[in-house]
N, C-alpha and C positions, 0 to 999 in steps of 0.2 A: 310506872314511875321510874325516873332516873335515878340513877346514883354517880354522885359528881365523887372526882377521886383526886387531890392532891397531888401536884409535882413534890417531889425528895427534895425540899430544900432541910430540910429537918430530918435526924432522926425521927422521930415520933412522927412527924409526916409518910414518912415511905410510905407505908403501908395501908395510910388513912383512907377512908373513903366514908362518904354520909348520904342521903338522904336525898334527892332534888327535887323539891315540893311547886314546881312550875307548873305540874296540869291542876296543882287543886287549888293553887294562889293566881287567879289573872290581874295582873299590873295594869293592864287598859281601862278593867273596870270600874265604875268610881262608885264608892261606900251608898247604902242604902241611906235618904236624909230621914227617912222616919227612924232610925235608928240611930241617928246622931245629936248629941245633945251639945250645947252651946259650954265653951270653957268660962266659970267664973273671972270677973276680973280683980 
């Protein structure tokens, strides 16, 4: 897993860094439909 890390534009940025959840999120794939229910209107 990555860890993205912030440019200094901040104090509190310096030093930042978190987490980059890109191998367990894929953006290509599109949601299961048996698992998705319809929004009321």
């Amino acid at each position: 897993m990555g860890i993205r890390q912030y440019k200094p534009v901040t104090a509190g940025r310096r030093q930042g860094s978190v987490s980059d959840f890109a191998e367990i999120t894929d953006r290509k794939k599109k949601p299961e439909k048996s698992l998705l229910l319809p929004k009321p209107k």
